[in-house]
C-alpha positions in Angstrom: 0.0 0.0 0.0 2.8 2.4 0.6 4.5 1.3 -2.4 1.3 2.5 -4.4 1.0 5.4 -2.5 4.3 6.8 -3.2 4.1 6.0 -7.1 0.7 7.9 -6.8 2.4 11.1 -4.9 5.5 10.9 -7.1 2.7 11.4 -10.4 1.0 14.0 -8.9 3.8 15.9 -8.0 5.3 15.3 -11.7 1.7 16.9 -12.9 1.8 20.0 -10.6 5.9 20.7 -11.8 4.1 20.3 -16.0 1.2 22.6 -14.8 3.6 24.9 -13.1 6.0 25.2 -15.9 2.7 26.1 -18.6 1.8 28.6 -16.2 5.2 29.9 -16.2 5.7 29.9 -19.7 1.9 31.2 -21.0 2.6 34.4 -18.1 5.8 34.9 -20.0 3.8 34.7 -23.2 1.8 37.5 -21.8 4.3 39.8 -20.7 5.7 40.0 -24.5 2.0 40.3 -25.8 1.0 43.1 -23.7 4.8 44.7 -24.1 4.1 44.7 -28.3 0.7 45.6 -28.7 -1.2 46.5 -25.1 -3.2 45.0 -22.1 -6.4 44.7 -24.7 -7.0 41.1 -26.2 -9.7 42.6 -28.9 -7.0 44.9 -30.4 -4.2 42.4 -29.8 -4.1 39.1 -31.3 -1.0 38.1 -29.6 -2.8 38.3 -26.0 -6.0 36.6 -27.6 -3.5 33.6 -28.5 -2.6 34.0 -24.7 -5.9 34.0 -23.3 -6.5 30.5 -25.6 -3.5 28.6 -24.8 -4.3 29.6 -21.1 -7.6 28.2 -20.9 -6.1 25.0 -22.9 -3.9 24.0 -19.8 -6.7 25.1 -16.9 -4.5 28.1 -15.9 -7.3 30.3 -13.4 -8.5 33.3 -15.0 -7.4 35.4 -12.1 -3.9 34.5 -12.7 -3.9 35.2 -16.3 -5.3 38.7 -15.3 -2.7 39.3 -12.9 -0.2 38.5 -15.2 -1.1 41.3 -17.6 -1.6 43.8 -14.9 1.6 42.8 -14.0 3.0 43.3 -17.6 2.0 47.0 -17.5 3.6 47.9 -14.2 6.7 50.1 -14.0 8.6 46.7 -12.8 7.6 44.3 -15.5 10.2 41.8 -16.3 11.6 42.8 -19.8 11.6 39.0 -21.7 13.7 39.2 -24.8 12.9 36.0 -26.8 16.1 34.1 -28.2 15.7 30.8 -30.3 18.8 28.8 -29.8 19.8 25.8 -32.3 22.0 22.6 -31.8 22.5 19.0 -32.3 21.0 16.2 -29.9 22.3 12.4 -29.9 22.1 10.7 -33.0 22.4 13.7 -35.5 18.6 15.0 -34.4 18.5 18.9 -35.0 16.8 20.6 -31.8 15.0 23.9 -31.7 15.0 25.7 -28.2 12.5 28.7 -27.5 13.7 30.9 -24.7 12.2 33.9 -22.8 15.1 35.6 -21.0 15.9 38.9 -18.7 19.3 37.5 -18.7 20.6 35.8 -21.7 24.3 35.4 -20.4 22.6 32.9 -18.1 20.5 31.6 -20.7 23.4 30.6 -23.2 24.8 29.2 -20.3 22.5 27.3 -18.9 21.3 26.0 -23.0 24.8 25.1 -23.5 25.4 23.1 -20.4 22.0 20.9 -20.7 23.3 20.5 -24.5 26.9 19.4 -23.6 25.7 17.1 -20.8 22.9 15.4 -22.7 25.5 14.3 -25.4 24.8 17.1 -28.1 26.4 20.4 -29.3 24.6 24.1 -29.3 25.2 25.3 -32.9 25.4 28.7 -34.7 22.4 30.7 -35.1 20.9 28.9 -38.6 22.7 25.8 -38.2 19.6 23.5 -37.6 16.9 26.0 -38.1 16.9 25.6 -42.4 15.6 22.1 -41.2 12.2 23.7 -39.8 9.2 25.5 -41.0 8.0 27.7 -38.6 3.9 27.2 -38.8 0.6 28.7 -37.1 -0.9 25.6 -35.4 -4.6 25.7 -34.0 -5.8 22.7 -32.2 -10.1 22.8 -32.9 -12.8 20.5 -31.0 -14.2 18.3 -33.8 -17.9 18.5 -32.5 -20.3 20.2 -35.0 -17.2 20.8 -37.3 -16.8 19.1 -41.0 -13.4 19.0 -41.9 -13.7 18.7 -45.8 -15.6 21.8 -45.8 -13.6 23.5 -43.7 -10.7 23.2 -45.8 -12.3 24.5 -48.4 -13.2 27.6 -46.4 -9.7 28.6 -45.0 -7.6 27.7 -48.0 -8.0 31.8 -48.7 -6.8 32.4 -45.1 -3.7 30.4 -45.7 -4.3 26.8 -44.5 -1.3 24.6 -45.4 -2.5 21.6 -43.8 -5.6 20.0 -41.9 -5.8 16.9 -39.9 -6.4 15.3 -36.8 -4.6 15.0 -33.7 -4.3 14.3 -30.2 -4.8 17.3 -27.7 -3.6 18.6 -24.4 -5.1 15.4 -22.8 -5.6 12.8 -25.2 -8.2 13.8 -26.7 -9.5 13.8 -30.3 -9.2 17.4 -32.1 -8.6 18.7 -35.8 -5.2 20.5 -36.2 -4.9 23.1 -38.6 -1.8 24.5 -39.9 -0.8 27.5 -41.9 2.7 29.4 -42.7 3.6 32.1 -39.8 3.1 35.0 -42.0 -0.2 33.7 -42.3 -1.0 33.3 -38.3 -2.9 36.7 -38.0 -5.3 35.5 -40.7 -5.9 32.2 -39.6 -7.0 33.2 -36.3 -9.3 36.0 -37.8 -10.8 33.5 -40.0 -11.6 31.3 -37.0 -13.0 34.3 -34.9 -15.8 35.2 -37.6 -16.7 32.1 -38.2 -17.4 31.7 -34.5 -15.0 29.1 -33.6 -12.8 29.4 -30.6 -9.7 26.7 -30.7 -8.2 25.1 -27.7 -5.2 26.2 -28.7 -3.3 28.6 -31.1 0.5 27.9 -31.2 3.5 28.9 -32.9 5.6 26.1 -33.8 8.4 24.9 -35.6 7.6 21.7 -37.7 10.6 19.9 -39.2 10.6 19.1 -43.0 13.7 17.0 -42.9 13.4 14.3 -40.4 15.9 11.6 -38.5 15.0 8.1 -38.2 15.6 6.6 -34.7 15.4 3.7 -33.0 14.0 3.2 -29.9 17.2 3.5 -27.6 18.1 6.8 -29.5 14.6 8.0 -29.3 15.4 7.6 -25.4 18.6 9.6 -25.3 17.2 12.8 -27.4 14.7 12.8 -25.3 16.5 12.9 -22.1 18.0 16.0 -23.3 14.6 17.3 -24.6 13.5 16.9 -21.0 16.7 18.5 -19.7 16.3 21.5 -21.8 12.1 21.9 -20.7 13.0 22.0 -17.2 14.9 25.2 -17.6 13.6 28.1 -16.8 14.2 29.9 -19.5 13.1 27.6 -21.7 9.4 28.2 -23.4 9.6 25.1 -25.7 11.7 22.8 -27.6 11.4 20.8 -31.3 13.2 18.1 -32.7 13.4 16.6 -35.8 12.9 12.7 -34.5 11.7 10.5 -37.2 
């Protein structure tokens, strides 16, 4: 019975650290949003993307407002956002999104997990040429008709449409455009009066590495490494 109870504490705990980290990451999020274009989410899509990807991962609405009336305080932390490129085990290219008041600790910090996860932090467009940087909305598939939807956001700049798995298993539609294209995407989505669970900004490989299931274990090591940090918002890899 102990035995059970302490695997059962141990997941728990392991949930509130990934809940934690989300809620660190999305306040960053909203700090920058509110920094570029205001505390208003109907005149700034960034934010609105905020509010979405806050509701996605059950952060309280009370913290998401405190974060922005944090943002426009005289001491608001001043994030500058640095993507950093390098090599994991195995030859698989990693992506690392940061969010930094100090990127001499950042670098650091990046280069260390790097170095002690068996890879090498690269030059700035040493991996990146291997990545598209997309708009990704995640949609609840209830009342929604995905043929016909295609056909409707192709104008708006939909590159791709499919299904996928969502913050918690579950079944949604994933829609994908280019990044220049982000803004209209979401507008589209808006008017016709559908709200995703989540609207990201991601970085989808188009060359990929095949692995096997031992290297598949060691990149992600480091991938885990690197998500702990602090600094870190997210990471992407180009595993086959």
């Amino acid at each position: 019975m102990g035995r059970i109870f302490e695997v059962r504490k141990s997941t728990m705990f392991a949930r509130w650290d990934r809940m934690a980290k989300q809620f660190t990451r999305i306040g960053k999020e909203i700090a920058i949003a509110v920094k570029a274009g205001g505390p208003d989410p109907a005149t700034n899509p960034a934010l609105r993307r905020c509010y979405q990807n806050a509701k996605a991962v059950n952060m309280p609405k009370d913290r998401v407002e405190a974060a922005i009336k944090r943002a426009m305080g005289k001491e608001m932390d001043n994030y500058e956002e640095i993507l950093y490129e390098g090599y994991g085990p195995h030859g698989v290219a990693i992506l690392v999104e940061t969010a930094t008041d100090n990127h001499v600790r950042t670098v650091a910090n990046i280069k260390s997990h790097f170095n002690k996860g068996g890879g090498a932090l690269g030059n700035s467009g040493s991996v990146a040429f291997q990545f598209k940087k997309m708009g990704v909305f995640k949609l609840k598939p209830e009342g929604l008709n995905a043929e016909d939807l295609e056909l409707e956001l192709i104008d708006f700049g939909l590159e791709e449409l499919g299904e996928g798995g969502g913050e918690n298993g579950e079944d949604v539609l994933v829609v994908r455009c280019g990044f220049t294209n982000f803004g209209h995407m979401q507008k589209a989505l808006e008017e016709k009066g559908i709200t995703p669970i989540s609207a990201e900004l991601e970085w989808i490989p188009t060359i990929t590495v095949p692995v096997t299931d031992a290297q598949a274990e060691d990149v992600s090591k480091l991938i885990e490494r690197l998500e702990q940090d602090d600094d870190v918002q997210k990471v992407f890899h180009n595993m086959g």
